[in-house]
MOPAC internal coordinates of N, CA, C and O (Angstrom, degrees):
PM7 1SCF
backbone

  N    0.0000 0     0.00 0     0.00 0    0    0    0
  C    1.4531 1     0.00 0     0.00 0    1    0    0
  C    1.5242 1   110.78 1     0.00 0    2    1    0
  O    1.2310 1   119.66 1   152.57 1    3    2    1
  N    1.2541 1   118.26 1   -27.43 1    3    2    1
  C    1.3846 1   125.42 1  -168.67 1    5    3    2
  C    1.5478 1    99.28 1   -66.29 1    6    5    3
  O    1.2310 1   131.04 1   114.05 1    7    6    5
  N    1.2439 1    96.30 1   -65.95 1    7    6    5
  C    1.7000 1    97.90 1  -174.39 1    9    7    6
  C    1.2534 1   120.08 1   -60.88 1   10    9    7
  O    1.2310 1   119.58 1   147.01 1   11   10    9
  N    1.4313 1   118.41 1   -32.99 1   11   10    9
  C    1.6614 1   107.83 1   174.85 1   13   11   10
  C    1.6693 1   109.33 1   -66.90 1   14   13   11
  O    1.2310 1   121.06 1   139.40 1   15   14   13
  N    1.4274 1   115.58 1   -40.60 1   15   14   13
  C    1.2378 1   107.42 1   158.37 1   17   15   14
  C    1.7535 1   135.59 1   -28.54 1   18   17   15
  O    1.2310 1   131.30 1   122.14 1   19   18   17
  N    1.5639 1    95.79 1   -57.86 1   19   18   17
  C    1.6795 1   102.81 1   178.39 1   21   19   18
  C    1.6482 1   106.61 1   -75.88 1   22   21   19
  O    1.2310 1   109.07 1   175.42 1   23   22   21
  N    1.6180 1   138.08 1    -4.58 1   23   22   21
  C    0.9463 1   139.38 1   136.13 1   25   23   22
  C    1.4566 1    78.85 1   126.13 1   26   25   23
  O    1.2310 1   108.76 1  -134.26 1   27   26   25
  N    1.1652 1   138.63 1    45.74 1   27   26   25
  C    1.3999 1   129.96 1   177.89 1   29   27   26
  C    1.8792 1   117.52 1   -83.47 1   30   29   27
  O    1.2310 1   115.42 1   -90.85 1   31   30   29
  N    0.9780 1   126.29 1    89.15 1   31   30   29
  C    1.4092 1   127.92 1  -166.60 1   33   31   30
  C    2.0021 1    93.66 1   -26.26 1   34   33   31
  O    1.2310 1   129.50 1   -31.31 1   35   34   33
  N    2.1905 1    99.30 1   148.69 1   35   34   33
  C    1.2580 1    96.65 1   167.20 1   37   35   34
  C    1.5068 1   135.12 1   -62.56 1   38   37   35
  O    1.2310 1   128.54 1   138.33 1   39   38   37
  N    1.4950 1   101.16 1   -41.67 1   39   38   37
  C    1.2333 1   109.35 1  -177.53 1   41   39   38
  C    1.9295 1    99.55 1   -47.58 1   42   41   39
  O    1.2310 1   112.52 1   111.40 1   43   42   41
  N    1.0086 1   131.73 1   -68.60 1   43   42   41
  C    1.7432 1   144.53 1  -157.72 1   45   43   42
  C    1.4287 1   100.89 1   -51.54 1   46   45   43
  O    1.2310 1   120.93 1   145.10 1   47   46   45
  N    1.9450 1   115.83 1   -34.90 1   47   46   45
  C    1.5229 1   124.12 1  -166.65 1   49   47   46
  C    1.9724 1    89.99 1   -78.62 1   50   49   47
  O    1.2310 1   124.36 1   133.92 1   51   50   49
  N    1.7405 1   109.23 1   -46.08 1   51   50   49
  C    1.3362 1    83.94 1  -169.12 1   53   51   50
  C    1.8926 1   122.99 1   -69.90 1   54   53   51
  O    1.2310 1   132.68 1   152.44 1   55   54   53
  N    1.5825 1    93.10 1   -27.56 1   55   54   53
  C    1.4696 1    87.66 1  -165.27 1   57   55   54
  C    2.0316 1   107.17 1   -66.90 1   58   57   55
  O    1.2310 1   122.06 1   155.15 1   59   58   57
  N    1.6162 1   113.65 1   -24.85 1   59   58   57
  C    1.4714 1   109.80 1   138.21 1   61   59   58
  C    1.5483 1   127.75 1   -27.01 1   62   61   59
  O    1.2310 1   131.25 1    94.77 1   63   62   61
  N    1.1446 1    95.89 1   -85.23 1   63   62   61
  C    1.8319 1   113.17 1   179.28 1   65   63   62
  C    1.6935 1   106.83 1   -49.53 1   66   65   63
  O    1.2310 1   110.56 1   156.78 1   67   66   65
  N    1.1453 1   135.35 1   -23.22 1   67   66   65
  C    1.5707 1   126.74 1   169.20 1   69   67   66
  C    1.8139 1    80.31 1   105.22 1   70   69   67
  O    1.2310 1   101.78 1  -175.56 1   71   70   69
  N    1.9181 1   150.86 1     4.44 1   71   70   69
  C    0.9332 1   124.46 1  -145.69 1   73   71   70
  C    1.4434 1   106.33 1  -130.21 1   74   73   71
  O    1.2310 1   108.74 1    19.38 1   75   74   73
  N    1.1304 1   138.68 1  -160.62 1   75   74   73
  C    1.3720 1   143.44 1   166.28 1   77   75   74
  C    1.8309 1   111.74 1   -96.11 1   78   77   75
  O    1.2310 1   124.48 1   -38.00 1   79   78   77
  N    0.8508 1   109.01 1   142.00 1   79   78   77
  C    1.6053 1   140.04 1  -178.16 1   81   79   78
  C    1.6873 1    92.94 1   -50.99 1   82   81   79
  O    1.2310 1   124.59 1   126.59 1   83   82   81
  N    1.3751 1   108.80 1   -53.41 1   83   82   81
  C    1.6804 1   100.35 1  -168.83 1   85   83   82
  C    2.0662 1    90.59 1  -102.96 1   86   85   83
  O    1.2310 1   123.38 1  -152.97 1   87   86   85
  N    0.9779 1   111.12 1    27.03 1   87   86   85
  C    1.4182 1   106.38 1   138.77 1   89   87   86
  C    1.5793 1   120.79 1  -100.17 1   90   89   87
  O    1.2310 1   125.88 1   160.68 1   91   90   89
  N    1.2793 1   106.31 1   -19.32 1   91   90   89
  C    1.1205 1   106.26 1  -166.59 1   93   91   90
  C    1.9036 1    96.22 1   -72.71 1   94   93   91
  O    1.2310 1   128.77 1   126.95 1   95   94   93
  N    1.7203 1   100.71 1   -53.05 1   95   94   93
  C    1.6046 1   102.26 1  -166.89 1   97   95   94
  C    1.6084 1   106.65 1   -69.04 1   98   97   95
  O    1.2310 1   121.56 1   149.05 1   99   98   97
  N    1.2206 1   114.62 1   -30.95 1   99   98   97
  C    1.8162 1   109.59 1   166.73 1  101   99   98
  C    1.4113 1   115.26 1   -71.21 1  102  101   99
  O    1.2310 1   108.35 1  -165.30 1  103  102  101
  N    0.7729 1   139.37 1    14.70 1  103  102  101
  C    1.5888 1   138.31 1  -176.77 1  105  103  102
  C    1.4495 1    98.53 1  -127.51 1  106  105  103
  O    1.2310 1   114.07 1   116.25 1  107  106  105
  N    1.4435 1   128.84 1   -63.75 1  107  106  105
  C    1.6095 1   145.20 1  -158.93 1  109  107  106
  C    1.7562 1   101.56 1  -121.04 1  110  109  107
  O    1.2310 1   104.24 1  -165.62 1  111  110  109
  N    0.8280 1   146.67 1    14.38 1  111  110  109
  C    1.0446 1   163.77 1   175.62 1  113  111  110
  C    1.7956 1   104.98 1   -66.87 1  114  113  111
  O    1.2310 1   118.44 1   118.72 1  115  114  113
  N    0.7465 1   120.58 1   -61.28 1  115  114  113
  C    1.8987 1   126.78 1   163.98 1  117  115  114
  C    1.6531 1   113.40 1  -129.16 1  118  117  115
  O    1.2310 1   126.57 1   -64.80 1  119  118  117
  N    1.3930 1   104.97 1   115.20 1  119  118  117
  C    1.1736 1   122.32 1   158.86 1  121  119  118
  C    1.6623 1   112.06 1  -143.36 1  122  121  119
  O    1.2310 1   123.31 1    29.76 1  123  122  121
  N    1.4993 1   111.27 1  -150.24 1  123  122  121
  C    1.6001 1   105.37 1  -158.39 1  125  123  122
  C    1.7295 1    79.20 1  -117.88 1  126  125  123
  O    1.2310 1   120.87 1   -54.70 1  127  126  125
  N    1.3775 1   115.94 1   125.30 1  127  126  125
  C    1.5232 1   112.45 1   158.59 1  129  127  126
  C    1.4844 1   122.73 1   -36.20 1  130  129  127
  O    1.2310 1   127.00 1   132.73 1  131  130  129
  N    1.0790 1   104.14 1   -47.27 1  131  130  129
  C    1.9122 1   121.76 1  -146.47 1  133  131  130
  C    1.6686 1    81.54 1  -101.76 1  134  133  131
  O    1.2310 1   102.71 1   179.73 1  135  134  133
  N    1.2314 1   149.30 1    -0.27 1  135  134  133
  C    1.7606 1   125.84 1  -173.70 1  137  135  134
  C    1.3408 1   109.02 1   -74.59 1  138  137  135
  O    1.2310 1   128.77 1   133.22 1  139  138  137
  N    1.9839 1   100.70 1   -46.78 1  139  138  137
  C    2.0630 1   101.25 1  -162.96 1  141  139  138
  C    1.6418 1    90.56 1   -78.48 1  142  141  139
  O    1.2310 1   112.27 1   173.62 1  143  142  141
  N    1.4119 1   132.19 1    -6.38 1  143  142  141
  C    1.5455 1   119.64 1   170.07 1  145  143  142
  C    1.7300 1   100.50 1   -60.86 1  146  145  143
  O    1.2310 1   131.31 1   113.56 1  147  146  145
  N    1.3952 1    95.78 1   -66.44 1  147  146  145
  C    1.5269 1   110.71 1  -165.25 1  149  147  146
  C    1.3444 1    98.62 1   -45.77 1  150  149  147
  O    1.2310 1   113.54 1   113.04 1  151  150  149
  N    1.3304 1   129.83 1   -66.96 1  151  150  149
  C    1.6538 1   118.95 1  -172.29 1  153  151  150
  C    1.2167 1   117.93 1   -50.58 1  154  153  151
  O    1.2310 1   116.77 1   138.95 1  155  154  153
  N    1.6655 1   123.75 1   -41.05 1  155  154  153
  C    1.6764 1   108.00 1   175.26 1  157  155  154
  C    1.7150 1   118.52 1   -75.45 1  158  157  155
  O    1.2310 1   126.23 1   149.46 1  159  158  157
  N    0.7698 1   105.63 1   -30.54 1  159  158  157
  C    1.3165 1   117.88 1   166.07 1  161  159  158
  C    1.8112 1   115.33 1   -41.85 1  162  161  159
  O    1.2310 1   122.02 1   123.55 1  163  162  161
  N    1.5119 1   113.73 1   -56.45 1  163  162  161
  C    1.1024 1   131.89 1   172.36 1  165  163  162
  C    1.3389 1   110.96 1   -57.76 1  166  165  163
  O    1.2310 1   122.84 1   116.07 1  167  166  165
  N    1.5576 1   112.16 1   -63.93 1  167  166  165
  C    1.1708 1   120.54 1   166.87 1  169  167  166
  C    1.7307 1   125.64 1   -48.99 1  170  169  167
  O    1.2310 1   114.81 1   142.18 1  171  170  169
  N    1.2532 1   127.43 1   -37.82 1  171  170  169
  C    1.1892 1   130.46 1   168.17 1  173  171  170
  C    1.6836 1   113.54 1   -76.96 1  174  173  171
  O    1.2310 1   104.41 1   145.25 1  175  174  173
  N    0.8315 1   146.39 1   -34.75 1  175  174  173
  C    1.2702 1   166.83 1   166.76 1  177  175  174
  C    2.2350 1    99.50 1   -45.54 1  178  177  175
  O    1.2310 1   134.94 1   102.20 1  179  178  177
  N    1.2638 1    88.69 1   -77.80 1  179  178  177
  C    1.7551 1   107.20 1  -160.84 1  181  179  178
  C    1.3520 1   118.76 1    37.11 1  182  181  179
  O    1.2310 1   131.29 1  -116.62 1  183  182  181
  N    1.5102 1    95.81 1    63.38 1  183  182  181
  C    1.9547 1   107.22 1  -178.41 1  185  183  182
  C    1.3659 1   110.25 1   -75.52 1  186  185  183
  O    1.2310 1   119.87 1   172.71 1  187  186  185
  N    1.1938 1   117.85 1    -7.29 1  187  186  185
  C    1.5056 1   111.59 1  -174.05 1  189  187  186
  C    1.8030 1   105.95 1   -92.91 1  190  189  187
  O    1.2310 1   123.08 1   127.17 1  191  190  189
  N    1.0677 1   111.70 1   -52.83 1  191  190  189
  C    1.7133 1   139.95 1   163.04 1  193  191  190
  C    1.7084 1    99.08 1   -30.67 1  194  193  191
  O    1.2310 1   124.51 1   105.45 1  195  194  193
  N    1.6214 1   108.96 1   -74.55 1  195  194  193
  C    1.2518 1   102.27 1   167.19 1  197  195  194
  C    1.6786 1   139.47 1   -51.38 1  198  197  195
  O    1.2310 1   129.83 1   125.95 1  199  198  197
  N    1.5905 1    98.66 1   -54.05 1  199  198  197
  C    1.4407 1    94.53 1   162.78 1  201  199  198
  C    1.6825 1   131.48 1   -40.01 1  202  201  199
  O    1.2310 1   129.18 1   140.76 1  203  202  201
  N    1.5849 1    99.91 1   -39.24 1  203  202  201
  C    1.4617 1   114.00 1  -163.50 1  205  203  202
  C    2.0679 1    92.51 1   -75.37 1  206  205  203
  O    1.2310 1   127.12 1   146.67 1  207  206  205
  N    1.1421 1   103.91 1   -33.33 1  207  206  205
  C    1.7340 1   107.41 1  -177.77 1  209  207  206
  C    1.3529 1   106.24 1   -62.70 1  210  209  207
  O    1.2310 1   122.15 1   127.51 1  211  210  209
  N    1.4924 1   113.49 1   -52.49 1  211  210  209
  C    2.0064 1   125.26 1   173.86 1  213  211  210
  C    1.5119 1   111.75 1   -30.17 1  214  213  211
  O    1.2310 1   132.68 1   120.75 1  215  214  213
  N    1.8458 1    93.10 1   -59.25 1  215  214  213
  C    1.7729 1   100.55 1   173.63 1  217  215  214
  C    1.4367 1   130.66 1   -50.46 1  218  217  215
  O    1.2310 1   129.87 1   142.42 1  219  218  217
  N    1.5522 1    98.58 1   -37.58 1  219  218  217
  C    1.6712 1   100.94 1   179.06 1  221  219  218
  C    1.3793 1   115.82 1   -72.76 1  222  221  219
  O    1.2310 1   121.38 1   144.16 1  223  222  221
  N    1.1698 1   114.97 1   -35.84 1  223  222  221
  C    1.1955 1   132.53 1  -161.18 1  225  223  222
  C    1.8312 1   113.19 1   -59.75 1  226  225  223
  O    1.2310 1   137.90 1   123.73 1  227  226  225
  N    1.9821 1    82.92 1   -56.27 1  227  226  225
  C    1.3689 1   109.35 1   162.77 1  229  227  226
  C    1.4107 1   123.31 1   -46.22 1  230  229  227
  O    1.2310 1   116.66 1   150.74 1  231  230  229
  N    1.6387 1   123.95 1   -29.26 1  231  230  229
  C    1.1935 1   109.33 1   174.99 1  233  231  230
  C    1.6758 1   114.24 1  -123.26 1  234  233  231
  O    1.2310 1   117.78 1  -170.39 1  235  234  233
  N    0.9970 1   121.83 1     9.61 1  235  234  233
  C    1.6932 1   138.64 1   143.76 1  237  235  234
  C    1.2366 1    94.76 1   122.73 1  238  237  235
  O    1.2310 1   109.07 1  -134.66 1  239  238  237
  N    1.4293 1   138.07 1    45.34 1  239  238  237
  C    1.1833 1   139.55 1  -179.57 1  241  239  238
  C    1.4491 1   115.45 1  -111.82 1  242  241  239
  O    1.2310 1   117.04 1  -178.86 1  243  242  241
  N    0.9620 1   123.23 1     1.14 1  243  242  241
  C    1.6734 1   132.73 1  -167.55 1  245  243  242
  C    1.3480 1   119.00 1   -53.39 1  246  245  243
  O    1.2310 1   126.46 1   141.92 1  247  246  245
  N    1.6771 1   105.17 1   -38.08 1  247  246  245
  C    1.5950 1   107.99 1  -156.86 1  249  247  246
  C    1.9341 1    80.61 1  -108.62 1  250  249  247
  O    1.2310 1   106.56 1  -159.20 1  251  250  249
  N    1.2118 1   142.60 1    20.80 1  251  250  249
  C    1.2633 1   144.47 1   170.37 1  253  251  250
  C    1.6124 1    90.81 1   -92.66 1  254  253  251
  O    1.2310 1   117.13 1   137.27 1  255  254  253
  N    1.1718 1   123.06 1   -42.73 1  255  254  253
  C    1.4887 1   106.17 1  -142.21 1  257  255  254
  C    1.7233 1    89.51 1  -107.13 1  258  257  255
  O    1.2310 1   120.10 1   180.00 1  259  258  257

């Protein structure tokens, strides 16, 4: 997904990947541009994780959890 992302033709991603060109477009062929952004993003971020740590912290629970 990465590479079709950076616009890397299939054929160039499979002979990378060890795979075939129409493995590449049957496998990665349709997905959502913006999802593996959104997940690292999420993942790098962890505002919820943190927030939820603020709370404990806030009420002397930090080193419990």
């Amino acid at each position: 997904m990465w590479l079709k992302i950076e616009g890397v033709s299939a054929w160039l991603s499979g002979q990378h990947l060890g795979c075939s060109a129409e493995t590449i477009e049957t496998r990665y062929g349709t997905f959502d541009d913006h999802g593996p952004f959104e997940i690292a993003d999420a993942l790098a971020r962890g505002a919820k994780q943190k927030a939820a740590a603020r709370r404990l912290d806030a009420v002397g629970l930090a080193d419990v959890a």
